[in-house]
N, C-alpha and C positions, 0 to 999 in steps of 0.2 A: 683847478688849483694844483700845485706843485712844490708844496714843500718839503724840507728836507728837518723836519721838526724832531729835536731829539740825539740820540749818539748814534750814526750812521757811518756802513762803511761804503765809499764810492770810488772804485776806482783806485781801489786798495789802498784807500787812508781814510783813516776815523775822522768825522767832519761831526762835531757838536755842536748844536744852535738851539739857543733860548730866548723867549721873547720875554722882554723888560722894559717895553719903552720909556717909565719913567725914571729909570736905574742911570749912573752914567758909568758904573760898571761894572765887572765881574769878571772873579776868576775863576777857571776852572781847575777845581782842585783833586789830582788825583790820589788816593789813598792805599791802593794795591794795584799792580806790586810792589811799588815802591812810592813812595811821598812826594809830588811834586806838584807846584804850582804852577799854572800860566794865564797872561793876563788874555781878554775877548775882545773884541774886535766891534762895534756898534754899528749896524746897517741906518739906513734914512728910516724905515720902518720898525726901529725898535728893537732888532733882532741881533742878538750877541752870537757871533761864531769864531770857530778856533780849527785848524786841521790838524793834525798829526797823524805819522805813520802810520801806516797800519799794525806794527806791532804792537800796538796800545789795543787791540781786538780783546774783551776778555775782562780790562780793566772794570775797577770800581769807583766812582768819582761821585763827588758833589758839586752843587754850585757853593762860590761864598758871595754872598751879597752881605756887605754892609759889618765885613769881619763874621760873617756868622754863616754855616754850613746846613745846604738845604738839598735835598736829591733832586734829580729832575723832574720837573713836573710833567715833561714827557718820557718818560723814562720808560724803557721798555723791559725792565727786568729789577725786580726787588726781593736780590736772595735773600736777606737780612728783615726784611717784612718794610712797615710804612718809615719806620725811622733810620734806615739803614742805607748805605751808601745805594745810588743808583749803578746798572753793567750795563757796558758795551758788548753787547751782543750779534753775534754773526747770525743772520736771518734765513740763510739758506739752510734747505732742507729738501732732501731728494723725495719730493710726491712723485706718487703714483697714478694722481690721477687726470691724467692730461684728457682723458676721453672723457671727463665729466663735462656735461650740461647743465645741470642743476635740472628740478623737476616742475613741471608749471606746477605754479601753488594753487590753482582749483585741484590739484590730484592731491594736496599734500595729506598727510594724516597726521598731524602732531604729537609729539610724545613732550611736557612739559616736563623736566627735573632738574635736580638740586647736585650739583655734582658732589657734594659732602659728606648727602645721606643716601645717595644714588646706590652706594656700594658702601660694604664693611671699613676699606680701603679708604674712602672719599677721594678718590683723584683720577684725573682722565682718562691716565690709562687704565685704570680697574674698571672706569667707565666701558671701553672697548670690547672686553669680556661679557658685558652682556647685550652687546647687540644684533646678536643674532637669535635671542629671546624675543627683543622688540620686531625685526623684519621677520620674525614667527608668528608674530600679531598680527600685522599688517602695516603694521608704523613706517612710515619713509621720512619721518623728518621729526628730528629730537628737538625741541627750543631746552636752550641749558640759562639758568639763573643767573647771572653778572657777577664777572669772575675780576672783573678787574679788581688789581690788589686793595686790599680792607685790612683792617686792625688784626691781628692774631692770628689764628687758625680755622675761626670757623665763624661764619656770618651769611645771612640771606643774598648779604651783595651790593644791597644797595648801598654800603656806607663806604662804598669802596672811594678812594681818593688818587690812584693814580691809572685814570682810565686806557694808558696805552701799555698795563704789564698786566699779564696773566697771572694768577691767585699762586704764588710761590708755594703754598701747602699744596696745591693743586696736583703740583706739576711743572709750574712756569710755563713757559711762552714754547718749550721743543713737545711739553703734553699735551698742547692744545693740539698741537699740529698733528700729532699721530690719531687723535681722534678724530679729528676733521678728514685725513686721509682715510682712515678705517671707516668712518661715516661712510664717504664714499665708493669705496671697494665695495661695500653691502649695497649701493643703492638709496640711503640714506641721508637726506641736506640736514644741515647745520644750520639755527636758529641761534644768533647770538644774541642774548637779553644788554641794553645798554640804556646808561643813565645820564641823559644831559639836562636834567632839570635840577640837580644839587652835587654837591660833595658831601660824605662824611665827615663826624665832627672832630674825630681824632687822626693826624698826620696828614691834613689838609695842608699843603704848601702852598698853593695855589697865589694865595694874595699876598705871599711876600712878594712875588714877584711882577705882576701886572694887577688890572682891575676888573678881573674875571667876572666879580660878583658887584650888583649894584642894592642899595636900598630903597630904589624908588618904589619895586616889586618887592611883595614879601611871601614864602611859602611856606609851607607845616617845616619846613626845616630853615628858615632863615632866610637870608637874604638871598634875592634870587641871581642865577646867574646872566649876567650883561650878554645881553644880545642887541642890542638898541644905542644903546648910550655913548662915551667917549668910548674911545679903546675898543670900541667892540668890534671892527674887523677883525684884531687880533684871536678874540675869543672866538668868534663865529669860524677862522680858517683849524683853530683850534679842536673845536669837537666836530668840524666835517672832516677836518684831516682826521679824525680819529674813526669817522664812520668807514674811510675808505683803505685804513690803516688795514685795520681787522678782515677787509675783504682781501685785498691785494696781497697781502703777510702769512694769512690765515685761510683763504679760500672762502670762507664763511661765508654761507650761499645767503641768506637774508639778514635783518638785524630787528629788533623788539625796540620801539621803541617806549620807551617807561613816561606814563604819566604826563602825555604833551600837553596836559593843561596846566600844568605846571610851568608850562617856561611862556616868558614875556615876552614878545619880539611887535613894535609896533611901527619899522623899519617901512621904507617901501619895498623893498624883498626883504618877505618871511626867511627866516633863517632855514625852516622847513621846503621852501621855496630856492632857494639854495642849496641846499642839502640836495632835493630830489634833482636838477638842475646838473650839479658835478656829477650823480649817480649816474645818472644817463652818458653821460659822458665816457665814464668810467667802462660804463658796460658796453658802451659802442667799441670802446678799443679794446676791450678784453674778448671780445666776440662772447660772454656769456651774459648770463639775465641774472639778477639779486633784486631780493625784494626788501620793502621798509616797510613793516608792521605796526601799527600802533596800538599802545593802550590809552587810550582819551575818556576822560568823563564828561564828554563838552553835549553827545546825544546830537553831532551836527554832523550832515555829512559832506562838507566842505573836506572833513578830512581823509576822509577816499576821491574825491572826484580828482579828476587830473586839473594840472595847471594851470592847461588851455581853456577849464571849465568854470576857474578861480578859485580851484581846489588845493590844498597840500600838497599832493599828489602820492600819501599812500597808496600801498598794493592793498590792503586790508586792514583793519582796524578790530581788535577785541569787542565781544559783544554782549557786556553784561547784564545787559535786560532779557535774556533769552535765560541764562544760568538765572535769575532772580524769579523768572516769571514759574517756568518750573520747580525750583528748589521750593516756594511755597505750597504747591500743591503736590509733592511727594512728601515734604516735610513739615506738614502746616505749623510745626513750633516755629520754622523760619521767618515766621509773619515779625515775631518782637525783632528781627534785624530789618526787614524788609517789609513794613509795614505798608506801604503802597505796591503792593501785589497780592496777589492770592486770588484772583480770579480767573476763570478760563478763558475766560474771550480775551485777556491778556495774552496769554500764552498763544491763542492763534493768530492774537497779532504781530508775534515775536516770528513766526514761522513765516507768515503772509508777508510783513512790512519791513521786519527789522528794529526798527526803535520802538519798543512800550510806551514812552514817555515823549509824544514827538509835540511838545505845544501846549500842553495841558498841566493844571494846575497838581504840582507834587507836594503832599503834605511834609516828607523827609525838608526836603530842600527849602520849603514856605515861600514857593513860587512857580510859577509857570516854569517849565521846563524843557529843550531839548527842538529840535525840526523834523518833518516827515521821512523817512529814509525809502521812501517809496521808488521804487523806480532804478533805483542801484540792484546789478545782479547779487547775489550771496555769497558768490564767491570773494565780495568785498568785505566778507565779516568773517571770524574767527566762532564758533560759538566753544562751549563746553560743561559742564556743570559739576568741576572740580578746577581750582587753581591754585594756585601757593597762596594768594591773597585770600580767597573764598575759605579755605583752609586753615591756613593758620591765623586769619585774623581772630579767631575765635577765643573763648576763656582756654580753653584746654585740648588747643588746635586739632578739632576732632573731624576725622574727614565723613563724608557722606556717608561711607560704612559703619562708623560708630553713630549714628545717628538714627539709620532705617533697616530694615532686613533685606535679606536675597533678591523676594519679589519686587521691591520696590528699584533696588539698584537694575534690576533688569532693563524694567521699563526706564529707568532716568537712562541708560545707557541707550536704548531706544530710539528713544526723544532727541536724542543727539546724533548718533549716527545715522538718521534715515531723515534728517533737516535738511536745508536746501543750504548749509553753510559749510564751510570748510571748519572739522573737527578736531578739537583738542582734547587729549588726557593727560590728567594730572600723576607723575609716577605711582604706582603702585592703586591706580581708580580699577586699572581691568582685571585685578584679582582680590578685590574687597581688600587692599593692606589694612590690616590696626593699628598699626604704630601712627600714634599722632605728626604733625607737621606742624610745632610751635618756633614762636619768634625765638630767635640765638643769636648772640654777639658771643666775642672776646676782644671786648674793650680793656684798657691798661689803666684807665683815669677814673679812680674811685666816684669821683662828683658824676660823672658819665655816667657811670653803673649804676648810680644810687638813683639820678632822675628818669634812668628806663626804666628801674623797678617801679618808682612812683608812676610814672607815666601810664604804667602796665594795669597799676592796682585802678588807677582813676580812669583808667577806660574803660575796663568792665565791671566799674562802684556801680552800675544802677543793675547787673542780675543778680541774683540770690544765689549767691553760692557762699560752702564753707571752708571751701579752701580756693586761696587767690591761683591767680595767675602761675605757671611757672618760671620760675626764677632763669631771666633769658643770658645769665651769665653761666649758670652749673652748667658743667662739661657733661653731666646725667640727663638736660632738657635737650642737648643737642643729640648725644649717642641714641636715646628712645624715639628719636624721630628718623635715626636708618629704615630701609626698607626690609622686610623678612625674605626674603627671596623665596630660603626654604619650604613657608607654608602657598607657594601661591599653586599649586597642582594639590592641592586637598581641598578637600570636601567641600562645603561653596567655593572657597577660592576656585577650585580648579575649575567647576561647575560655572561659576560669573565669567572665567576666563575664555574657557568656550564659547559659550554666549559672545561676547565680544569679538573675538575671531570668526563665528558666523555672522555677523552684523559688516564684522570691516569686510568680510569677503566679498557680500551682498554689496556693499558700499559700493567696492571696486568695480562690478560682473552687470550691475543691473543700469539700464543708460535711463529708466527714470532722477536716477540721485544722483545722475550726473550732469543734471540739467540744474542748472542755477541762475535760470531765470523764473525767475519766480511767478510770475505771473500763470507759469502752470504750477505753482503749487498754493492746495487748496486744503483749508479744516473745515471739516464740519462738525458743531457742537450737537453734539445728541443733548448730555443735561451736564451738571454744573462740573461732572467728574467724568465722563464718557468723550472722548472726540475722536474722531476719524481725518489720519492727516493724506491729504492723496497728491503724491507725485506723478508726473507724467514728462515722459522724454522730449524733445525738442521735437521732434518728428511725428507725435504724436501715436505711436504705434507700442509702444509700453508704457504701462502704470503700474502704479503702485497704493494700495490702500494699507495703514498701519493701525488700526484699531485699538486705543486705548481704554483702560480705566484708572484712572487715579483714585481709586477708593478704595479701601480693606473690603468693603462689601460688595457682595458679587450682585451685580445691576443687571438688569434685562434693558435691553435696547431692539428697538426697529431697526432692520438692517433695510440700506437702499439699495431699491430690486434696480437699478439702472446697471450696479456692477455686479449682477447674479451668474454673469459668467468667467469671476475671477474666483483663482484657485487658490488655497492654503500654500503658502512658503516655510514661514515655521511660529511658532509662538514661542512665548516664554514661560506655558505653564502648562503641564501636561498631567493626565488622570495618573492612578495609582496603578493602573494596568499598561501605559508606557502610550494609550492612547490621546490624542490633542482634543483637550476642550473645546473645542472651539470646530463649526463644521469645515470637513475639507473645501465646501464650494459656498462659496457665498449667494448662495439664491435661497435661504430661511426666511422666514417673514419676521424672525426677531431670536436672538438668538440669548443665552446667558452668560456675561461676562463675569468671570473670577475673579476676587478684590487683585488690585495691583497684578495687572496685565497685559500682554501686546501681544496679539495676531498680526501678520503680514501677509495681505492677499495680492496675485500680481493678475493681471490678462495672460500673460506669457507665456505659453504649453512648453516650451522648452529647457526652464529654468529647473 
């Protein structure tokens, strides 16, 4: 596809195009620098366009439909925030990085944040500033939280309503680009978080002008958006123009996609079908590679297979049965949210299989649930066991660190980087941040703010607490959710952050955990808190044993003499005299394991 969607300059003249097809007209009204009106032009397809000079580059205009003034719904820039005229803006920008590739995503290491609370600052370029913090970890690829422009100054993202302008507080659309360049200079890809399953509910334009949204489908926000129905080509070139917007504009080496069980499409080409279909396209004439990430609740993996297989054709998919299955047995209060898990042989089938849930009857959902995901490599899954959702959906958005101590976040950190999945962290997970991560808006519409409060108090009316929710409009619930930077080199902090940069090191160096196919990765359940998770490389010539305990009490276990010739790499708990618990060589006939702990044995004399 090819259009020219929005206020563009081609060939040095501003060429504006808006789709209206049920409209019979409109003018485009410009408002700076100077006041003028003109009428638009109606294609066979619905599409209103107009050209002018190029010295209209800069300007600020509206549409008027129907005597009444509305920005554009593609609009690439909103200095003025959602109610404020739409810019023409000049898209060029001198990158640096022509010799980027982008990185295969079996190597990625994710770093998930909030560009708001990311930094003191909140905006992309303060962003920039600390990325040579994260490529100190081992991180090569940030996913950043959806930036398109939203109500006010500060929000999660998703309530954002003009999906082709970058977050004006941000930064706008010339911040993004110096991140995305800086990204790159370090060796670092770009995750762009994107939402085509709703609009926010304030400065929503959208359906003055076409029938973006239909009511046949309904979602936790409303009617859903048309993908199926009359009009829906328009919408459908719509948010694909908008997936390829961000890559071609922006560089943005892959994109998130939010929530695909949200969107309806019962079309003979899936919209996603579609989508991945131009992508390809896109990436054949760019000579470079971008990936499409999903977060799905569907437990089907139709949504990673390829096309040809009558798949969606994600690169990977989020995979919150792995974060569910462990967060209960590090933190068995997680059982009252996650009350279908807490056993271990869950957990080793989250490592072994991928889906928990593939078939079998789930008390949460009061039905059978979910397919095998048997047989797909790991690299088709995301895991982690912190997220912004995991995180802030809580009463008093407390991350894993307010929840468990040192030992424990060890081993969760463990459990996750030595998986056969491609790894995500949550900002501020590799150095125990405290600072909470709660829901925030700066919404304008009193009735708005009043039913998120309600909304807030009636989601978590059934725990026992005595003080509610915090108030996701105070400018106090957003600023306690920045990250502390300064404490993360003290005392546990500094000590968990270690630990994580020997774990992503390991990640990198050892060709067991680089192997994701899984069928050599293997647990074995000693008892209901003991397992032993063992990787081995393609080649079969390195492995890897990771010995766990998930219990506060130190367990004695039978070690298996079959691996009596692997050696000690490192643990995460060491005696009071600086020596490891745990014997250098694995040939004991049973050894004793310290509550909340992780040994890593390899074959490898080299390492």
């Amino acid at each position: 596809m090819e259009r020219n969607i929005g206020a563009n300059i081609i060939n040095d003249q501003c060429v504006f195009e808006v789709w209206a097809p049920e409209k019979e007209k409109i003018a485009l009204h410009i408002v700076s620098p100077a006041d003028e009106i003109f009428e638009m032009q109606k294609d066979v397809k619905g599409y209103f366009h107009i050209c002018l000079p190029g010295s209209y580059t800069g300007c600020r205009y509206y549409y008027n439909l129907d005597g009444k003034d509305y920005p554009d719904p593609a609009s690439f820039c909103q200095p003025d925030g959602v109610d404020g005229p739409s810019q023409l803006v000049d898209h060029r920008f001198e990158w640096t990085d022509d010799s980027w590739r982008n990185i295969p995503l079996s190597d990625y290491i994710i770093y998930e944040l909030h560009i708001g609370t990311f930094t003191d600052e909140g905006t992309f370029e303060a962003a920039i500033e600390r990325l040579d913090d994260l490529a100190a970890l081992g991180v090569n690829a940030i996913e950043i939280m959806p930036v398109a422009q939203f109500p006010g100054s500060r929000n999660w993202g998703y309530d954002g309503v003009f999906p082709y302008a970058a977050q004006n507080s941000y930064g706008g659309y010339i911040g993004l680009k110096k991140l995305v360049n800086a990204c790159h200079e370090k060796g670092i890809a770009l995750i762009l978080d994107v939402v085509y399953n709703h609009m926010g509910p304030e400065g929503n334009c959208l359906p003055m002008f076409a029938p973006y949204f239909t009511a046949k489908y309904r979602t936790p926000w409303g009617d859903a958006i048309n993908y199926d129905e009359e009009y829906s080509d328009g919408v459908r070139e719509y948010f694909c123009g908008n997936a390829l917007y961000w890559l071609k504009y922006f560089h943005i080496d892959a994109l998130r996609l939010d929530a695909i069980h949200q969107m309806y499409d019962f079309g003979a080409l899936h919209f996603w079908e579609y989508l991945r279909g131009e992508l390809d396209v896109f990436n054949l004439q760019t000579g470079k590679v971008r990936y499409l990430i999903a977060e799905s609740d569907l437990n089907n993996p139709k949504v990673v297979k390829d096309i040809e297989g009558g798949g969606y054709g994600f690169n990977a998919q989020w995979l919150d049965d792995f974060h569910h299955a462990l967060y209960v047995l590090i933190y068995p209060k997680g059982k009252d949210r996650y009350r279908d898990f807490g056993k271990i042989d869950q957990l080793a089938k989250a490592y072994t299989d991928g889906y928990v849930h593939s078939g079998q009857f789930v008390s949460f959902r009061k039905r059978k649930f979910g397919q095998p995901s048997v047989g797909l490599p790991g690299d088709r899954f995301i895991a982690f066991i912190q997220n912004h959702d995991q995180v802030g959906n809580t009463l008093k958005g407390d991350r894993l660190s307010n929840q468990v101590d040192l030992p424990q976040l060890k081993v969760a950190a463990s459990a996750l980087l030595l998986a056969p999945y491609i790894p995500m962290l949550f900002m501020g997970e590799e150095y125990a941040e405290d600072a909470p991560f709660t829901y925030f808006v700066d919404h304008k519409d009193p009735k708005l703010i009043e039913a998120i409060r309600e909304g807030r108090m009636k989601e978590f009316a059934h725990e026992n607490w005595q003080e509610g929710p915090a108030d996701a409009k105070s400018y106090e619930t957003f600023s306690r959710c920045k990250l502390q930077w300064e404490t993360r080199n003290d005392g546990k902090h500094g000590e968990l952050l270690d630990w994580y940069k020997t774990l992503i090191k390991l990640r990198k160096s050892h060709k067991a955990l680089k192997n994701f196919d899984r069928q050599y990765t293997r647990v074995h359940i000693i008892s209901d808190t003991v397992f032993i998770l063992h990787r081995i490389s393609k080649d079969e010539t390195e492995e890897l044993l990771a010995v766990f305990n998930l219990s506060g009490e130190e367990q004695k276990t039978v070690m298996l003499t079959q691996y009596n010739h692997f050696r000690l790499l490192l643990s995460s708990c060491e005696s009071s005299d600086g020596g490891h618990f745990y014997p250098n060589i694995f040939n004991a006939p049973s050894i004793s394991l310290p509550g909340y702990s992780v040994a890593v044995y390899t074959n490898c004399q080299s390492m």
